[in-house]
Backbone as JSON Lines, residues from 0, in Angstrom:
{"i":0,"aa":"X","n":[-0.83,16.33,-15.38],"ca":[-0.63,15.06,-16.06],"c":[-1.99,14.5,-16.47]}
{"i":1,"aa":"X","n":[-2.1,13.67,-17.73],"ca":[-3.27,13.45,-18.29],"c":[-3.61,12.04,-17.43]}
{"i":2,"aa":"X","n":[-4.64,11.54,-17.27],"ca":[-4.96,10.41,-16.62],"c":[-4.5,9.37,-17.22]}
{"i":3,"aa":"X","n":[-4.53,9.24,-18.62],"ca":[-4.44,7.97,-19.19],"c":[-2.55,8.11,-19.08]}
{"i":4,"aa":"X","n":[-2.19,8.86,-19.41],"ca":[-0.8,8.69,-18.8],"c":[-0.38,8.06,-17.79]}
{"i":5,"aa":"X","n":[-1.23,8.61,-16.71],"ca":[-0.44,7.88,-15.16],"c":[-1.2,6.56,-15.38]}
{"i":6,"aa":"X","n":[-2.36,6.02,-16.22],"ca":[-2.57,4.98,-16.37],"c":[-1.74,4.17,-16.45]}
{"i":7,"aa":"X","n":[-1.0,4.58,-17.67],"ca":[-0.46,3.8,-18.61],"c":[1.46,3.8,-19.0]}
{"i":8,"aa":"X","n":[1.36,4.26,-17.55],"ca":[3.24,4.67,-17.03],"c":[3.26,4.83,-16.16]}
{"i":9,"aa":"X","n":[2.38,4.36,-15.28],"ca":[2.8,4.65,-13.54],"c":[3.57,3.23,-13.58]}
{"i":10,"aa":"X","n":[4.89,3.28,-12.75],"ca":[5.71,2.65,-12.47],"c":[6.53,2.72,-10.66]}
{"i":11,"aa":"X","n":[6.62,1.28,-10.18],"ca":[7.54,1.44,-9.04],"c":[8.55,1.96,-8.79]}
{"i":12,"aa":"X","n":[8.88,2.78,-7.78],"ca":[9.81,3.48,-7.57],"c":[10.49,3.16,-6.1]}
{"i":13,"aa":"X","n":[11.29,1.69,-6.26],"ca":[11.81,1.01,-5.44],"c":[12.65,1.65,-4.19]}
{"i":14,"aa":"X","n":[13.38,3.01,-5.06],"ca":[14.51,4.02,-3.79],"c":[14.04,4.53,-3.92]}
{"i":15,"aa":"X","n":[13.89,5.22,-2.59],"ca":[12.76,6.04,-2.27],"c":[13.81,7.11,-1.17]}
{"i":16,"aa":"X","n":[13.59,8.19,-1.1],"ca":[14.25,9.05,-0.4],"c":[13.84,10.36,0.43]}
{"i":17,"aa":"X","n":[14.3,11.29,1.0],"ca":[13.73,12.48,2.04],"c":[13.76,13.52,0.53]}
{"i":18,"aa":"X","n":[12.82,14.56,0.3],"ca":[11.56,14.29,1.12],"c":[10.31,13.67,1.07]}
{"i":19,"aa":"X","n":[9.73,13.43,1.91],"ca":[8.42,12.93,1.85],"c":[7.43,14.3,1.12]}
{"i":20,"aa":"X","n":[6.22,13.41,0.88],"ca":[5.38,13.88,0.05],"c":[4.69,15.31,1.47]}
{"i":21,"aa":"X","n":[4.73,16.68,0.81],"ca":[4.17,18.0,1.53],"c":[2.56,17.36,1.62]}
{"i":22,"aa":"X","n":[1.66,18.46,2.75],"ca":[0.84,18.35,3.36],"c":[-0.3,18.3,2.05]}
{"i":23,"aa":"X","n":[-0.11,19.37,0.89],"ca":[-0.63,19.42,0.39],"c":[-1.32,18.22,-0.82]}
{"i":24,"aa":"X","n":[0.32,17.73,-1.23],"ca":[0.58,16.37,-2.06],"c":[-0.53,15.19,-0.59]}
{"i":25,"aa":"X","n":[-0.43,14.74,0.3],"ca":[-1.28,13.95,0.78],"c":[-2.51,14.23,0.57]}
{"i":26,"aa":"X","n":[-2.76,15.85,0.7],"ca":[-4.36,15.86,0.71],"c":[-4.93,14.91,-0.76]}
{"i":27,"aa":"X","n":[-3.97,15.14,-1.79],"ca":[-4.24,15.4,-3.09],"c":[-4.43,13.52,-3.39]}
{"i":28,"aa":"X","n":[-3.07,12.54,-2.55],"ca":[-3.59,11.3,-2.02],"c":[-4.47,11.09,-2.05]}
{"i":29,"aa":"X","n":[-5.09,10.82,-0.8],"ca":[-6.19,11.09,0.32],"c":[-7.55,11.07,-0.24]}
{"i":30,"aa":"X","n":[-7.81,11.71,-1.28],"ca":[-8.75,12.35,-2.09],"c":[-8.98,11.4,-3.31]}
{"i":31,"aa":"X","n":[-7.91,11.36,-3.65],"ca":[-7.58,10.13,-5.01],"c":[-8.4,8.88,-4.49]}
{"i":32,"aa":"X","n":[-8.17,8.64,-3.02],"ca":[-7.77,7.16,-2.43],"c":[-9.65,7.06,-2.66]}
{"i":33,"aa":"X","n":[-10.46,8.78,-2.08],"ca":[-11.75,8.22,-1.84],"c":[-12.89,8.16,-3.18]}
{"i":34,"aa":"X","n":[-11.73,7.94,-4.29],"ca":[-12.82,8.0,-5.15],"c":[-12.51,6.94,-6.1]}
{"i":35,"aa":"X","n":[-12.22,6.12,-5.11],"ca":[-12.21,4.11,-5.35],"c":[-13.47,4.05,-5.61]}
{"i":36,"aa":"X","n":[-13.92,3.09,-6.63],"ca":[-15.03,2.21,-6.86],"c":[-15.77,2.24,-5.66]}
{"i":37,"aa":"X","n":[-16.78,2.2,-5.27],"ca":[-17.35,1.88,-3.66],"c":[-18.92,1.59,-3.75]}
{"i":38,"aa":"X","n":[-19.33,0.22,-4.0],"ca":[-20.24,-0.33,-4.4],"c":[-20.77,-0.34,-2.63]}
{"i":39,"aa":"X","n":[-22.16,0.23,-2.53],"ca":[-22.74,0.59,-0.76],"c":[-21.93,1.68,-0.56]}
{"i":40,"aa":"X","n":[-21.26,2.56,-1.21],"ca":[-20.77,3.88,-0.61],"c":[-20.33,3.3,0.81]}
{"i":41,"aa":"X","n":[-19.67,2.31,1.55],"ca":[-18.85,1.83,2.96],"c":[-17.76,2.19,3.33]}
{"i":42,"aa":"X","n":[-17.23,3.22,2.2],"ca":[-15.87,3.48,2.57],"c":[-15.04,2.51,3.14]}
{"i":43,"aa":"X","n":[-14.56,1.34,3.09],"ca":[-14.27,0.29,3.8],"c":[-13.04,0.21,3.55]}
{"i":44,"aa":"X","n":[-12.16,1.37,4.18],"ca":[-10.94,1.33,4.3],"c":[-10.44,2.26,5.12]}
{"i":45,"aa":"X","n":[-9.28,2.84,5.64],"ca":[-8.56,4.06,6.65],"c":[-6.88,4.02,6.57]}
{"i":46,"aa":"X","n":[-6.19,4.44,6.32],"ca":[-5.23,4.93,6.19],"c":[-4.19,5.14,7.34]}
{"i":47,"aa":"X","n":[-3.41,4.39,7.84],"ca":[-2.44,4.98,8.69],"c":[-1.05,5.5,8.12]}
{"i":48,"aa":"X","n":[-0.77,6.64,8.57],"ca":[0.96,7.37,7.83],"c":[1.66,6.92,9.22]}
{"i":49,"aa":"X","n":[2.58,6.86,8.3],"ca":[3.65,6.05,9.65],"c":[5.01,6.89,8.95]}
{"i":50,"aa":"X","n":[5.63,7.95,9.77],"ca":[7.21,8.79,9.22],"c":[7.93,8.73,10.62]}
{"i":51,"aa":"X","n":[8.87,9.37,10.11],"ca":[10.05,10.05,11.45],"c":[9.84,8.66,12.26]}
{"i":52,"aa":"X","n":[10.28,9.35,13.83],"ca":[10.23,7.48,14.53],"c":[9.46,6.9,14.29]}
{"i":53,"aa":"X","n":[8.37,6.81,14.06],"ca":[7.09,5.65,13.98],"c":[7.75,4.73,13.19]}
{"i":54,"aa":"X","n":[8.46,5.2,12.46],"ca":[8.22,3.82,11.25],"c":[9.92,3.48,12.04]}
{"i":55,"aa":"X","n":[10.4,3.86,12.92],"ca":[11.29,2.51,14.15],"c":[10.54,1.94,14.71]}
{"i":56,"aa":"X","n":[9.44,2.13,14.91],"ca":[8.37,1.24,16.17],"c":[7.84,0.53,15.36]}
{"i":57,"aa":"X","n":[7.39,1.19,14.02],"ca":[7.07,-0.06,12.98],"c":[7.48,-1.4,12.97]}
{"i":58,"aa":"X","n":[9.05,-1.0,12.47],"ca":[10.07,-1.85,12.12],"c":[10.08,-3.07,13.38]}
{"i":59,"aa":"X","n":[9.88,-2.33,14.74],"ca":[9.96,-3.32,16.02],"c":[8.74,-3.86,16.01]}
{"i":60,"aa":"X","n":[7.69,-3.6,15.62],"ca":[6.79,-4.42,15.23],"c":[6.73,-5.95,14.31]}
{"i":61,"aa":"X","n":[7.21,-5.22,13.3],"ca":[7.74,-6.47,11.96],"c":[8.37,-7.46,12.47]}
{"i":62,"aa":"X","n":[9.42,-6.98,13.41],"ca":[10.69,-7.88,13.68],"c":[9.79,-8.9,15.09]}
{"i":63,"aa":"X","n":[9.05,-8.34,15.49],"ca":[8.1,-8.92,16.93],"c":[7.38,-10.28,16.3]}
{"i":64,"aa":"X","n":[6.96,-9.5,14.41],"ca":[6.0,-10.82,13.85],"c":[6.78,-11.81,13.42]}
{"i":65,"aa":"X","n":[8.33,-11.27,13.03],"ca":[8.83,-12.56,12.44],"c":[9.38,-13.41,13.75]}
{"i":66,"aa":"X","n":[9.69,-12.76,15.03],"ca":[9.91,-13.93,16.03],"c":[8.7,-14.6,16.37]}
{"i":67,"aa":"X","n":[7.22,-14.32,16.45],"ca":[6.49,-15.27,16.65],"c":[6.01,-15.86,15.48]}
{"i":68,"aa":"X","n":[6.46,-16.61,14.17],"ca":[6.69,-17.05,13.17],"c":[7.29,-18.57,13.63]}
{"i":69,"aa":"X","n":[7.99,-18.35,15.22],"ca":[8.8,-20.01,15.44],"c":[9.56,-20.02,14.33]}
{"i":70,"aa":"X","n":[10.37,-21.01,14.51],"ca":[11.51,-21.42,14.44],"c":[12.54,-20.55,14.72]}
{"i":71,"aa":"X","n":[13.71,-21.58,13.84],"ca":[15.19,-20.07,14.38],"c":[14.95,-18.97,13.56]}
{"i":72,"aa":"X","n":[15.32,-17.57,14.38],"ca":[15.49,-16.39,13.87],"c":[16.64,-15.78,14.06]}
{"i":73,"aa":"X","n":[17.13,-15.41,12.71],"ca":[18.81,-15.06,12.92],"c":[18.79,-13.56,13.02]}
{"i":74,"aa":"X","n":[19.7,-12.64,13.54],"ca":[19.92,-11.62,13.91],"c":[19.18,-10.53,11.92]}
{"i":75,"aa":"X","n":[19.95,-11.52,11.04],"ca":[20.03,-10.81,10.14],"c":[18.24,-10.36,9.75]}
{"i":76,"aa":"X","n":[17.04,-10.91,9.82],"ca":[15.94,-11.59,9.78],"c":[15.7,-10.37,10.7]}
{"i":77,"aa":"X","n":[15.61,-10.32,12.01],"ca":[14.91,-9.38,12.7],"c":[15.55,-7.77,12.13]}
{"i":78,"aa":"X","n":[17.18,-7.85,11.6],"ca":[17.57,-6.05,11.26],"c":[16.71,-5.76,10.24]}
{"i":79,"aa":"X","n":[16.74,-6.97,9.17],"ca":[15.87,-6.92,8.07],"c":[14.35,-6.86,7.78]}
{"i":80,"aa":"X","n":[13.82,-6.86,8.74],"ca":[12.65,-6.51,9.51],"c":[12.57,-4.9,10.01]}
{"i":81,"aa":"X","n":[13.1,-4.83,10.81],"ca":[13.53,-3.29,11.58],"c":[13.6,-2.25,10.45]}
{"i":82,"aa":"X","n":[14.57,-3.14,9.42],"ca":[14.78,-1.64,8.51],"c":[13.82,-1.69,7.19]}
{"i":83,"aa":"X","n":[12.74,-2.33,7.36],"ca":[12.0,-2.24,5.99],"c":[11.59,-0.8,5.93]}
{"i":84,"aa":"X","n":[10.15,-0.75,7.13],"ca":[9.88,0.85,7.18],"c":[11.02,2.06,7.13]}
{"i":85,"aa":"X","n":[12.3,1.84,6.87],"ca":[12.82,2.59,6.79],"c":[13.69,3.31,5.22]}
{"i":86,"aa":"X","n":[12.98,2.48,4.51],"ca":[13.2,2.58,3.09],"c":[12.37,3.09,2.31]}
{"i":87,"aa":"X","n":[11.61,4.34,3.15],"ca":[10.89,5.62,2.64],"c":[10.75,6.68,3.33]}
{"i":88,"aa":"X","n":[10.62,8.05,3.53],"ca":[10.5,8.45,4.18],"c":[8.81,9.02,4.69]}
{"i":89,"aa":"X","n":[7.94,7.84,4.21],"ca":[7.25,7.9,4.74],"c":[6.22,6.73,4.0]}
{"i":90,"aa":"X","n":[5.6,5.88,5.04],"ca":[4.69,4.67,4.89],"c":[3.34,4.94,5.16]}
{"i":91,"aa":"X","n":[2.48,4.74,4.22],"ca":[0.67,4.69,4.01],"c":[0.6,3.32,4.02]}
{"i":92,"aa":"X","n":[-0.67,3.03,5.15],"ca":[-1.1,1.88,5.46],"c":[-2.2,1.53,5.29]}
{"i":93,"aa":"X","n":[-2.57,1.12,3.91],"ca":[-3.87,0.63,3.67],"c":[-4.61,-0.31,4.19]}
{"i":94,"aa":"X","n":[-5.57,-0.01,5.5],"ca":[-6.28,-0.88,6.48],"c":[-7.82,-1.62,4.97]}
{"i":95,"aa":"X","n":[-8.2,-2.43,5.07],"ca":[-9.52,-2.26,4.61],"c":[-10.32,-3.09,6.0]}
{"i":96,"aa":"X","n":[-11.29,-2.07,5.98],"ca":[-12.33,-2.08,6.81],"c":[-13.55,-3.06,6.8]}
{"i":97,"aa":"X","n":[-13.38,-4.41,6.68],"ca":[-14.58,-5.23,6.5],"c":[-15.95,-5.01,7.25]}
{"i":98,"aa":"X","n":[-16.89,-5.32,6.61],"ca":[-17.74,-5.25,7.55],"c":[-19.07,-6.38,6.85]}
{"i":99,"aa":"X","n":[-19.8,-7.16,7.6],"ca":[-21.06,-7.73,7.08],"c":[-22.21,-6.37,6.61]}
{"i":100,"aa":"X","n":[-22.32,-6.73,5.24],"ca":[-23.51,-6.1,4.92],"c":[-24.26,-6.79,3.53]}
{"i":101,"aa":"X","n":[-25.87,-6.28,3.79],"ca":[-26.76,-7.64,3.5],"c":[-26.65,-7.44,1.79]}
{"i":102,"aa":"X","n":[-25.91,-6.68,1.26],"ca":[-25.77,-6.32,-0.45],"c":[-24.23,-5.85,-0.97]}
{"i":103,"aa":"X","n":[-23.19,-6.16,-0.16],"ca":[-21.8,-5.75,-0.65],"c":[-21.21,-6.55,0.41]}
{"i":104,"aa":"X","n":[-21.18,-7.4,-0.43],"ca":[-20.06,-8.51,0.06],"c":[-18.59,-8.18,0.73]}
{"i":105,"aa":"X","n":[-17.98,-8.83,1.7],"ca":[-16.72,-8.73,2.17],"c":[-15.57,-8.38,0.76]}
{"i":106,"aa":"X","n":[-15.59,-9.35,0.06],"ca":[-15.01,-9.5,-1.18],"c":[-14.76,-7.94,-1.97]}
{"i":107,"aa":"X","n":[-15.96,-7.66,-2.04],"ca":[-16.52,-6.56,-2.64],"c":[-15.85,-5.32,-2.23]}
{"i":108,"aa":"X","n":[-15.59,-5.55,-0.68],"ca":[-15.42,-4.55,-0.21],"c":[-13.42,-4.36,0.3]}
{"i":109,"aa":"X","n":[-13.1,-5.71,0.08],"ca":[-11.74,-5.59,0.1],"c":[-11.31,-5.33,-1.05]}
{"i":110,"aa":"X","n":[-11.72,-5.11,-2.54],"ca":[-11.5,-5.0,-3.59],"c":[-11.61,-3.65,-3.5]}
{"i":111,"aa":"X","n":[-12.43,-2.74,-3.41],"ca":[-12.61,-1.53,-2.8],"c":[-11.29,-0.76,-2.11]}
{"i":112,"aa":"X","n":[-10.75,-1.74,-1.54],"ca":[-9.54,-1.13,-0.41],"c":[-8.23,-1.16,-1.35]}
{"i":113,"aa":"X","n":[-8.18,-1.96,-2.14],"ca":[-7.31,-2.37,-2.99],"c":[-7.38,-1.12,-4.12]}
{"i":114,"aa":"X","n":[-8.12,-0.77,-4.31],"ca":[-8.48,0.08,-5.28],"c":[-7.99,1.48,-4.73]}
{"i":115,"aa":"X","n":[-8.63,2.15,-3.65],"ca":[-8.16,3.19,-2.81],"c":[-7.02,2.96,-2.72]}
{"i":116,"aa":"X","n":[-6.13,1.72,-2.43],"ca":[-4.41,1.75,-2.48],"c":[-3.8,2.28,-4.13]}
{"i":117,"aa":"X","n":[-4.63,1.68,-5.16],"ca":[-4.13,1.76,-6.69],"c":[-4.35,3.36,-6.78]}
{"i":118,"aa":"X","n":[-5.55,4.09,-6.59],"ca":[-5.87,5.43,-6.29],"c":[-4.38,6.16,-5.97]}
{"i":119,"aa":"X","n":[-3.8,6.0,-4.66],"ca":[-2.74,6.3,-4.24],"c":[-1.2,6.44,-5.18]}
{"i":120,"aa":"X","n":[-0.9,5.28,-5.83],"ca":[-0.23,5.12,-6.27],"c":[-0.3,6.14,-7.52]}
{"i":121,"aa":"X","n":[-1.24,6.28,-8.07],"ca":[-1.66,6.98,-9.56],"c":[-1.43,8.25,-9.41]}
{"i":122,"aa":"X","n":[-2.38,9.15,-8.2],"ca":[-2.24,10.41,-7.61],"c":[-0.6,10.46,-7.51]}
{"i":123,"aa":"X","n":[0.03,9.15,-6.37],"ca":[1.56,9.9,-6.57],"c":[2.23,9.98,-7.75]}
{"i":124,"aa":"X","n":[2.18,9.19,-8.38],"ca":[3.2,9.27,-10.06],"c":[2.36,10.83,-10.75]}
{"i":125,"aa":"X","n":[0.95,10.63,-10.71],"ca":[1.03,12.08,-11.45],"c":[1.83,13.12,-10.73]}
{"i":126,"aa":"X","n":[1.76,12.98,-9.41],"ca":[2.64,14.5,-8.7],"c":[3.73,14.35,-8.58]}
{"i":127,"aa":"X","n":[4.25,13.65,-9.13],"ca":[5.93,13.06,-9.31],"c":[6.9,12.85,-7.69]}
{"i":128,"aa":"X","n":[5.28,12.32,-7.19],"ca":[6.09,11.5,-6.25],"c":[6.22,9.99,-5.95]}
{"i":129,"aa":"X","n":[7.67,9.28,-6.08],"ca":[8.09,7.72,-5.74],"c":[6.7,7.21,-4.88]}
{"i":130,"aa":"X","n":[6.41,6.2,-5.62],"ca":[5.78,5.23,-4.72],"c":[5.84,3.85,-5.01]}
{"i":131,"aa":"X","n":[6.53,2.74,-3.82],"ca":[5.8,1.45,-4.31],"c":[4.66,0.83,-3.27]}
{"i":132,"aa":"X","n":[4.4,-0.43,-4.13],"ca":[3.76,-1.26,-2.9],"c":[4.34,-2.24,-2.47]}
{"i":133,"aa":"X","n":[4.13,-2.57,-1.46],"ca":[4.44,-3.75,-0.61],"c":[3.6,-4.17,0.08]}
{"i":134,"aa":"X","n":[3.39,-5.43,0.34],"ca":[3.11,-6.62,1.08],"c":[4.26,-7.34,1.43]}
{"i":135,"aa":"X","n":[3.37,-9.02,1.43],"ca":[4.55,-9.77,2.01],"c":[3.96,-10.64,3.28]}
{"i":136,"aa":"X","n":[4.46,-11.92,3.71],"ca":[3.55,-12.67,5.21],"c":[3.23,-12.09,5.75]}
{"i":137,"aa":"X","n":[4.43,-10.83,6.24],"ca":[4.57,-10.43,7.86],"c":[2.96,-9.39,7.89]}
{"i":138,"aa":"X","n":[2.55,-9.04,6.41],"ca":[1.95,-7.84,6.19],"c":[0.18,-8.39,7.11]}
{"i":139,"aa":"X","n":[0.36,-9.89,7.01],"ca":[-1.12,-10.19,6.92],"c":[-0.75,-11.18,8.47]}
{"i":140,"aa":"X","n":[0.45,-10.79,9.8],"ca":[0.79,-11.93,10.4],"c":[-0.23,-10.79,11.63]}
{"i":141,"aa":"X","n":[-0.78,-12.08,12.73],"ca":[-1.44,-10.91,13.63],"c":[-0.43,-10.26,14.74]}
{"i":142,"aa":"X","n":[0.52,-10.4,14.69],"ca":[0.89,-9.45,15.79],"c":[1.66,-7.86,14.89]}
{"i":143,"aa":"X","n":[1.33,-8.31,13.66],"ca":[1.11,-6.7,13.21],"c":[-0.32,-6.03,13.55]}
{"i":144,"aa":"X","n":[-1.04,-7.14,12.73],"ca":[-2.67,-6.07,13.26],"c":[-2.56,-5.58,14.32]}
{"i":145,"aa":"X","n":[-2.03,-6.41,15.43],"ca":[-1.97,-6.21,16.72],"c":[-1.13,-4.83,17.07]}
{"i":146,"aa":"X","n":[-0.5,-4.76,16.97],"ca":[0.51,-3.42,16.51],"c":[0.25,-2.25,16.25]}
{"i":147,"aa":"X","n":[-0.39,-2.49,15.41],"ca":[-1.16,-1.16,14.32],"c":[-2.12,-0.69,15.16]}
{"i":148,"aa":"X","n":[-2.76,-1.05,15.45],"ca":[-4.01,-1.06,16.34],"c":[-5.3,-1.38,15.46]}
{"i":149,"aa":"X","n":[-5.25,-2.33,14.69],"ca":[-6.47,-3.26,14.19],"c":[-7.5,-3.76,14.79]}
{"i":150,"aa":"X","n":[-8.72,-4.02,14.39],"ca":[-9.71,-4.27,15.43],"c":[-10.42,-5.35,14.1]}
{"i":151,"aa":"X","n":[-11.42,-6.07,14.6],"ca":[-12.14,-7.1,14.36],"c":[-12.52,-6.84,12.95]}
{"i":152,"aa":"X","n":[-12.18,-7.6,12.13],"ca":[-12.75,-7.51,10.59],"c":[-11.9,-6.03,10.0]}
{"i":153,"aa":"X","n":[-10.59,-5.83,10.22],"ca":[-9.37,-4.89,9.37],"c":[-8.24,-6.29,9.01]}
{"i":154,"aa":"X","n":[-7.78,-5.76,8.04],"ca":[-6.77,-6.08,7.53],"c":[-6.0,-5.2,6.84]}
{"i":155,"aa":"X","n":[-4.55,-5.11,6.74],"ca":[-3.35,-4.42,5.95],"c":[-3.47,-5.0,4.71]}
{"i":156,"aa":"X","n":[-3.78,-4.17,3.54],"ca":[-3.89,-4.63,2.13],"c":[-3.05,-4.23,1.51]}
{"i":157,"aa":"X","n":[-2.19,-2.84,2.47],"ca":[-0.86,-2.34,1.63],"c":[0.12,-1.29,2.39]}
{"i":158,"aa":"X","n":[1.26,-1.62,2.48],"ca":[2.46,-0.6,2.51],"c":[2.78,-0.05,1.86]}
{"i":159,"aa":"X","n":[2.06,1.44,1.53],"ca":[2.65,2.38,0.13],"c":[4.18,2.69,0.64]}
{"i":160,"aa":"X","n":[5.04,2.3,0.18],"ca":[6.22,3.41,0.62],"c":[6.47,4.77,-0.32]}
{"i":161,"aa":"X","n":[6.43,6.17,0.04],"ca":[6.34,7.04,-0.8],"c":[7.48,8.38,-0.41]}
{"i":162,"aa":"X","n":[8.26,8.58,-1.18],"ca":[9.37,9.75,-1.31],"c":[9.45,10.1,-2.46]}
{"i":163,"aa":"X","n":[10.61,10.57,-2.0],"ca":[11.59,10.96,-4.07],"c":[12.03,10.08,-4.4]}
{"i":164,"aa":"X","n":[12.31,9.75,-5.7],"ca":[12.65,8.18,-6.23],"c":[13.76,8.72,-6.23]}
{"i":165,"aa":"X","n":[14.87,7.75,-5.84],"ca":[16.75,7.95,-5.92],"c":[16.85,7.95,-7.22]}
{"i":166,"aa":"X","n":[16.27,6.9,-8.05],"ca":[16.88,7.01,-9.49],"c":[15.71,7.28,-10.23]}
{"i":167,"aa":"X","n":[16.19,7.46,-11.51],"ca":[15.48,7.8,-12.95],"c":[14.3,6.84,-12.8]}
{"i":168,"aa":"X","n":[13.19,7.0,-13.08],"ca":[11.95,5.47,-12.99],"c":[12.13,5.15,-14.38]}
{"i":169,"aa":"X","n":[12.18,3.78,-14.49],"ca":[11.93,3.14,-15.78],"c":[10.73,3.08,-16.26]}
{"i":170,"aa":"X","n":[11.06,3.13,-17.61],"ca":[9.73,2.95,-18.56],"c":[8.53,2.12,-18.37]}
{"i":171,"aa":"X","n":[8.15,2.06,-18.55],"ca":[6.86,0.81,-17.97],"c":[7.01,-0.12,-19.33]}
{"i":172,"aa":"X","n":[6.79,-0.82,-19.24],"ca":[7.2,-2.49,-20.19],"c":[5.79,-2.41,-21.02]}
{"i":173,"aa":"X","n":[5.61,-2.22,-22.3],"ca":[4.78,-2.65,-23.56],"c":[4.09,-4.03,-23.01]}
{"i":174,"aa":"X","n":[2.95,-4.02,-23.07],"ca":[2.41,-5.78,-22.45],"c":[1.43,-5.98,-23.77]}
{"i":175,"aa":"X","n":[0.88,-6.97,-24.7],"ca":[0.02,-6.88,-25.77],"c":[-0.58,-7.52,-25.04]}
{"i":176,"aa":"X","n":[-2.14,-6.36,-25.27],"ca":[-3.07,-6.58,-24.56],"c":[-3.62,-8.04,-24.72]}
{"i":177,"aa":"X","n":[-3.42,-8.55,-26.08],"ca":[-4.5,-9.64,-26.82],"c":[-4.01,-11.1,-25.94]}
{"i":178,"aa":"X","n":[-2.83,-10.81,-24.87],"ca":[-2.61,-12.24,-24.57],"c":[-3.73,-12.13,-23.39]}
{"i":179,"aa":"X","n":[-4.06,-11.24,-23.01],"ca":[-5.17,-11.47,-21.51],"c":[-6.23,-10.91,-22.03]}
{"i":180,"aa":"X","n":[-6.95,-10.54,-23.13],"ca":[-8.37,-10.23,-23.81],"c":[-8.73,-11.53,-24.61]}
{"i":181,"aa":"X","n":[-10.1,-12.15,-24.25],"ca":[-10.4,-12.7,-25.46],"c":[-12.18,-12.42,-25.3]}
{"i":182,"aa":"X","n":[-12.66,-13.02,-26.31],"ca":[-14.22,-12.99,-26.73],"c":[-14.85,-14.14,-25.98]}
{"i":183,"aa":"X","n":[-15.74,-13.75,-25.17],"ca":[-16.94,-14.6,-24.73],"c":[-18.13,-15.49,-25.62]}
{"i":184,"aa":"X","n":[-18.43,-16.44,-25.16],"ca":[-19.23,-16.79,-25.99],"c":[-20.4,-18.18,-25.17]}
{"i":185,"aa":"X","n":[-21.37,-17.78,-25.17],"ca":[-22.18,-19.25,-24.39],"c":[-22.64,-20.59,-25.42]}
């Protein structure tokens, strides 16, 4: 697949189904992910795959953040929790790795992580495998970090969910460029 293609037609692929992406298709990920923008070369990101049970322990995770959220929590709220991770058969967890440094800003460097997630996404549509993203509160609540096993200055910037797409992917939507381009001028 040509690049500017998966540019310019990579699209979400909401149903997602078994199988998950082969050993080889991750490497091919993986690889994509490390050749994000990376202003200080910091690599300032890491990857957790979460398949098979994990992504039930996930799910009991999620459902752990929305009860310490307070208030009432209805049964439906914690299943709906439980079964997110389970609407791929397999979840990439884009950590980005902050760190103080005296010429690449935090900013800099979560943009970076964000990028290694977009990486991901591109690599899968060219290999014609489903991927979306997700976020969401629970994504940024701490008793996920806590969960995950996060440490001081990480954050979750993304839930790739990635399989076979159940259905046909839609077209990607025509956008004219000229409403978000204009000319500078001092």
């Amino acid at each position: 697949m040509e690049a500017l293609d998966a540019l310019l037609n990579r699209v979400s692929a909401p149903r997602l189904l078994d199988p998950a992406p082969t050993a080889e298709q991750r490497e091919v990920l993986f690889a994509a992910a490390l050749r994000a923008p990376d202003h200080g070369q910091l690599r300032p990101y890491r990857f957790l795959t979460v398949e098979g049970d994990a992504r039930h322990q996930l799910g009991e995770i999620l459902a752990g953040a929305v009860q310490a959220q307070g208030g009432e929590v209805t049964p439906a709220a914690l299943d709906k929790a439980r079964a997110m991770p389970l609407r791929a058969p397999l979840v990439v967890v884009v950590v980005a790795r902050l760190q103080d440094h005296f010429k690449v800003p935090r900013a800099e460097q979560l943009i970076t992580a964000g990028c290694a997630a977009h990486a991901i996404e591109l690599a899968a549509y060219a290999q014609g495998i489903g991927a979306v993203w997700r976020t969401g509160e629970l994504s940024y609540a701490p008793q996920v970090a806590k969960g995950l096993g996060l440490t001081e200055g990480e954050q979750v910037v993304a839930f790739l969910y990635l399989g076979t797409a159940q259905n046909e992917l839609r077209a990607a939507p025509k956008v004219d460029t000229a409403e978000f381009v204009q000319q500078w001028s001092a």
